[in-house]
C-alpha positions as CSV (number, residue, x, y, z in Angstrom):
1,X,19.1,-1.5,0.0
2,X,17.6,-2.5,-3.4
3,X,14.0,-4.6,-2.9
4,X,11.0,-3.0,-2.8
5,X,9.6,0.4,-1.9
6,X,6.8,1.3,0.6
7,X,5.6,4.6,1.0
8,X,3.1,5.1,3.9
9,X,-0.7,6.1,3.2
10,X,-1.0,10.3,3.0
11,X,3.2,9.7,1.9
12,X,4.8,10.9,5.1
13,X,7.5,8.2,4.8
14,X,9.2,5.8,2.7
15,X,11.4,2.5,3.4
16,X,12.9,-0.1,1.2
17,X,12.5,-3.6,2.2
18,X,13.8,-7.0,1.2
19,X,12.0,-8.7,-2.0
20,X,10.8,-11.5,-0.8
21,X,8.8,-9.6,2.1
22,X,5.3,-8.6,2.0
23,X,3.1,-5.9,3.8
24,X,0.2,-7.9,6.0
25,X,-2.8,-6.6,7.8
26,X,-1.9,-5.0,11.1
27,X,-3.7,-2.2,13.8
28,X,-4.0,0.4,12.7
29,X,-1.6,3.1,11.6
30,X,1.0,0.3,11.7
31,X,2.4,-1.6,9.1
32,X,3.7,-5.2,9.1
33,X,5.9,-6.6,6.7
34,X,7.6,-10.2,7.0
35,X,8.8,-13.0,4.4
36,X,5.7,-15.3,4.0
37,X,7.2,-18.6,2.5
38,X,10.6,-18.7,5.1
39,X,9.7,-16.9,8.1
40,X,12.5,-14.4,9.7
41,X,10.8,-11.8,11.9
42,X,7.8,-9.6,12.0
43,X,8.7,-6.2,11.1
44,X,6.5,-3.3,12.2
45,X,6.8,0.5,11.7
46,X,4.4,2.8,13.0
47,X,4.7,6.8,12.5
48,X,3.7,9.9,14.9
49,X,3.8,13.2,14.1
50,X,3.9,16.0,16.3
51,X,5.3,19.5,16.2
52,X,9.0,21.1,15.4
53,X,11.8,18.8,16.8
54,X,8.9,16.1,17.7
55,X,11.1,13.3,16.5
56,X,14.2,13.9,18.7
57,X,12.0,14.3,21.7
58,X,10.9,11.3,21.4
59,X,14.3,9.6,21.7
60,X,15.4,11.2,24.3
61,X,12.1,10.6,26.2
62,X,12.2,7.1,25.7
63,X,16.1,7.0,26.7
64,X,15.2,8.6,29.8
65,X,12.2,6.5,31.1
66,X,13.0,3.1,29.5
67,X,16.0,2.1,31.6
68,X,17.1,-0.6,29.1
69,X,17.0,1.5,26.6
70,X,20.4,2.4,24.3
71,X,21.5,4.9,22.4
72,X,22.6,3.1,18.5
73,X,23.0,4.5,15.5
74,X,21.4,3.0,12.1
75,X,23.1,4.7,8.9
76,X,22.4,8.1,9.6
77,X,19.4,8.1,12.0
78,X,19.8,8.2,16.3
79,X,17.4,5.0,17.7
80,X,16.8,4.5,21.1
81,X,17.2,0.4,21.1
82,X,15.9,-2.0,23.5
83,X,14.9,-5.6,23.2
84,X,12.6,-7.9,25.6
85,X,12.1,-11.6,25.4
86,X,8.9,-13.4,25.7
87,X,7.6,-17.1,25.5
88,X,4.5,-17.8,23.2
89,X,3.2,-21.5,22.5
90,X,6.5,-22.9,24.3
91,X,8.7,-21.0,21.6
92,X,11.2,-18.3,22.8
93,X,11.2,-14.9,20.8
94,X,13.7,-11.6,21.1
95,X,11.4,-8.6,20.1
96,X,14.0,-5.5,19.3
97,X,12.3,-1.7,19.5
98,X,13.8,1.1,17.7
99,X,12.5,4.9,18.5
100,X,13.6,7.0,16.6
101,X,12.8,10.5,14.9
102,X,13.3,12.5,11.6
103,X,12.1,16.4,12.1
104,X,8.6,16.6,13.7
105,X,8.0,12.8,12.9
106,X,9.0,10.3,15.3
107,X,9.1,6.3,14.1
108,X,8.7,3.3,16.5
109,X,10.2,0.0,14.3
110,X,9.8,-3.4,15.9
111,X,11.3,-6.6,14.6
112,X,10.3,-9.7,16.5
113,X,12.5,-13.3,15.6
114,X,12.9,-16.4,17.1
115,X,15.2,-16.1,19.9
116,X,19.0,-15.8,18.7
117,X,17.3,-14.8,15.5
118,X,19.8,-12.1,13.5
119,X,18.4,-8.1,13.5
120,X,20.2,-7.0,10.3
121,X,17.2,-7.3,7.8
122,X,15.4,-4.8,10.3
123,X,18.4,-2.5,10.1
124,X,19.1,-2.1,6.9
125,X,15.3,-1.4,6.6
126,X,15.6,1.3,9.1
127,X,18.6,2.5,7.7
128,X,16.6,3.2,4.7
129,X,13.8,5.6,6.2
130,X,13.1,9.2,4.8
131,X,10.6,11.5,5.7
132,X,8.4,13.3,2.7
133,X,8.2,17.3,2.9
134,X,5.0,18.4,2.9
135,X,6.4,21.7,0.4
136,X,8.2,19.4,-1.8
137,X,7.1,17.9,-4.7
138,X,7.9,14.5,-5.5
139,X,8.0,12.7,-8.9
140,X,5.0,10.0,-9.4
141,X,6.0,6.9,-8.2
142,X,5.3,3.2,-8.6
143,X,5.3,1.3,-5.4
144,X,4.2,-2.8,-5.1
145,X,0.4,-2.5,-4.4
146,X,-0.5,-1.6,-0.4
147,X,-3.0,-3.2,1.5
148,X,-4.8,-0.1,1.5
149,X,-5.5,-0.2,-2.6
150,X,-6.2,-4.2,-2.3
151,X,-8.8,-3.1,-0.2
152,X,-9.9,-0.5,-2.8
153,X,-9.7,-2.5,-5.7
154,X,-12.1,-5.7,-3.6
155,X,-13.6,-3.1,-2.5
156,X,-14.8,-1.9,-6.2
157,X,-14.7,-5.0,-8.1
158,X,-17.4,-6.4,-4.9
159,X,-19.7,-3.2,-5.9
160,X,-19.8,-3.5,-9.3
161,X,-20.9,-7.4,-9.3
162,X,-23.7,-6.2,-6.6
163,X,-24.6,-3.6,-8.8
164,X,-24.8,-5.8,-12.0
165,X,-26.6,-8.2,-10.0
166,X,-29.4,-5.9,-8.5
167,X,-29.4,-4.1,-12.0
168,X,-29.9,-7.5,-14.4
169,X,-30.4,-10.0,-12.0
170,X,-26.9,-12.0,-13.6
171,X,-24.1,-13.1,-12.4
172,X,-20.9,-11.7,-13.0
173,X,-17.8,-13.7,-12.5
174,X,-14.8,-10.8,-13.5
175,X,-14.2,-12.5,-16.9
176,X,-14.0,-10.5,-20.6
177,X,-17.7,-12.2,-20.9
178,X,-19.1,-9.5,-18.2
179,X,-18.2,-6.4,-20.1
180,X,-21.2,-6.4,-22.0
181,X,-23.0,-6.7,-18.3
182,X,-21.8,-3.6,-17.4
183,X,-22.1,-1.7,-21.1
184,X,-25.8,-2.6,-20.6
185,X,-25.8,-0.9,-16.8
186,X,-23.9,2.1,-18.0
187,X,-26.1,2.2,-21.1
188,X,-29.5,2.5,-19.1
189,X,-28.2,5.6,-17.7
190,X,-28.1,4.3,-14.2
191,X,-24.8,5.5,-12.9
192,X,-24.9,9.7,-13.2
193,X,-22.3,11.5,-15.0
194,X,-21.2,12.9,-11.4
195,X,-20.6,9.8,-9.3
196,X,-17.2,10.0,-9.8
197,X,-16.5,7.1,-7.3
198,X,-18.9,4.6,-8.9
199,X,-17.3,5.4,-12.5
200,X,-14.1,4.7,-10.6
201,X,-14.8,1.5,-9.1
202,X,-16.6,0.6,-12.6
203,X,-12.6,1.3,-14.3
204,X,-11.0,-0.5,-11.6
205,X,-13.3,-3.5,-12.1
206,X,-12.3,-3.4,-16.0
207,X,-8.5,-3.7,-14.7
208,X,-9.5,-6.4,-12.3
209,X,-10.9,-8.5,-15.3
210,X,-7.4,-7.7,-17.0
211,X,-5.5,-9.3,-14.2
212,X,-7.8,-12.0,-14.6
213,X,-7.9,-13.0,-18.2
214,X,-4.1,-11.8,-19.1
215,X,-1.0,-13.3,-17.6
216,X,1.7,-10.7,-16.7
217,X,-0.8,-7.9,-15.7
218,X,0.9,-6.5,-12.3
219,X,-1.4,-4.3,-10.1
220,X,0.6,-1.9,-8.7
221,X,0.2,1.6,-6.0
222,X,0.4,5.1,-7.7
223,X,2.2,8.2,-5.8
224,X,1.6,11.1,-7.4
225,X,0.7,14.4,-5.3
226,X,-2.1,13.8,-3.4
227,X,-3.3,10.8,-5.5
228,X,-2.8,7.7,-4.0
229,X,-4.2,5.1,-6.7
230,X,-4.6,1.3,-7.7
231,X,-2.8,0.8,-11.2
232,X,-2.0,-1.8,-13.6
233,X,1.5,-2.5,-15.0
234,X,1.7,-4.3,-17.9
235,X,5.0,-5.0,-19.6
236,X,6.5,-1.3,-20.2
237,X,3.7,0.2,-19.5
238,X,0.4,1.2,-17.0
239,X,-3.3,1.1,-16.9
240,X,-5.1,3.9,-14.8
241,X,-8.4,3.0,-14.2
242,X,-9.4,6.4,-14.0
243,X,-8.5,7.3,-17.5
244,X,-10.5,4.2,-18.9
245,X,-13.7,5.6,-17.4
246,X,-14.0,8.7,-15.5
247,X,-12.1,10.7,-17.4
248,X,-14.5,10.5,-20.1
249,X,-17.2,10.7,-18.2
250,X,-15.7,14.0,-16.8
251,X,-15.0,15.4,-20.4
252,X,-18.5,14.6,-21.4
253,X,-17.4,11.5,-23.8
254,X,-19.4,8.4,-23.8
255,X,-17.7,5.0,-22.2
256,X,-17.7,1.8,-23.9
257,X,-16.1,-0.7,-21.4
258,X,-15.7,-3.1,-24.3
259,X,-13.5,-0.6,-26.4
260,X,-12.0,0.5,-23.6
261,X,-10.7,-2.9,-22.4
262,X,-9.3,-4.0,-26.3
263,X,-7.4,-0.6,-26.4
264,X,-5.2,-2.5,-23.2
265,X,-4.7,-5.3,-25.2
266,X,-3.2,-3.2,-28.1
């Protein structure tokens, strides 16, 4: 399946799913993906690991105590299928489990659709699922942005204004303008040469003005090792945020934000 590419927080897994679906806010440890402008289903996939052979177990457990349970394969992967229906609002839906298992991970995929509604986008999801070796290395990736780094990147860009607030007493309202805010915060020596996560919040506030004030800039989720990061893409190439600030502060350079933000345009 071509589409996008989602690959789970810590990168146990990766799917592929259909282009015109998103990832939403779900509990916890699971993941919900639907299309928001023509509504087909809710798809969920949540992830368990456990020890050698965990994710055949679980099959065969829930094959033996789920009585409607099935035994279906999905390309090359063994699913334990079984579907309920239930009413909700006076509307019929057809909710459809798959438990299945890859090594010492075991997967529970849900795809609920108005009754009658067709499964195959859910399949050919599933069909798509991999597990990620913990001794393998994997080339950096570029995934569309996860919740996870939206919440990072608010997260940052809501610190920063606070911080430029408390520090100046102005406003700052994430446009090109505010960069000499935050020169005059960084210049008073307020934020140590240490606080890694402030100077990272501080560069992924410099990329949030970007989006802002230049059409085409595309934040997107970095995979590379054990870094899981908020980037930019911009045409044929990417922004770290890290590199446009700590970075230098780490190598003992100074960091103008206002340089640092014309080099992008370049």
């Amino acid at each position: 399946m071509q589409g996008k590419k989602f690959i789970s927080p810590g990168a146990w897994f990766s799917i592929n799913y259909p282009s015109d679906w998103n990832e939403f806010e779900d509990g916890e440890g699971s993941f919900l993906f639907y299309n928001p402008d023509v509504w087909t289903g809710n798809f969920r996939i949540s992830a368990f690991k456990g020890n050698a052979g965990y994710g055949k177990e679980a099959i065969r457990l829930e094959l033996k105590e789920n009585d409607s349970a099935s035994l279906v394969k999905i390309g090359q992967l063994d699913c334990a299928y079984s579907k309920e229906m239930f009413q909700e609002d006076g509307t019929y839906y057809t909710s459809h489990l798959w438990i299945t298992g890859i090594d010492n991970i075991a997967f529970e995929c849900s795809f609920t659709v108005p009754k009658g509604g067709a499964v195959k986008e859910a399949e050919e999801v599933i069909a798509t699922l991999e597990i990620r070796k913990e001794d393998q290395k994997y080339p950096a990736e570029l995934i569309p942005i996860r919740l996870s780094e939206i919440y990072l990147v608010n997260e940052s860009y809501e610190w920063t204004v606070s911080m430029v607030k408390q520090e100046l007493k102005k406003d700052f309202q994430g446009v090109e303008e505010d960069l000499e805010k935050l020169q005059q915060v960084i210049d008073s020596g307020k934020i140590g040469p240490k606080k890694k996560e402030e100077w990272m919040a501080i560069g992924i506030t410099i990329c949030a003005i970007l989006a802002n004030e230049i059409d085409g800039m595309e934040w997107m989720t970095l995979i590379d090792g054990n870094r899981e990061a908020p980037l930019l893409r911009y045409k044929d190439r990417t922004i770290d945020p890290m590199k446009l600030t700590w970075s230098r502060v780490k190598a003992g350079e100074p960091c103008n934000v206002v340089e640092e933000y014309k080099k992008c345009l370049d």
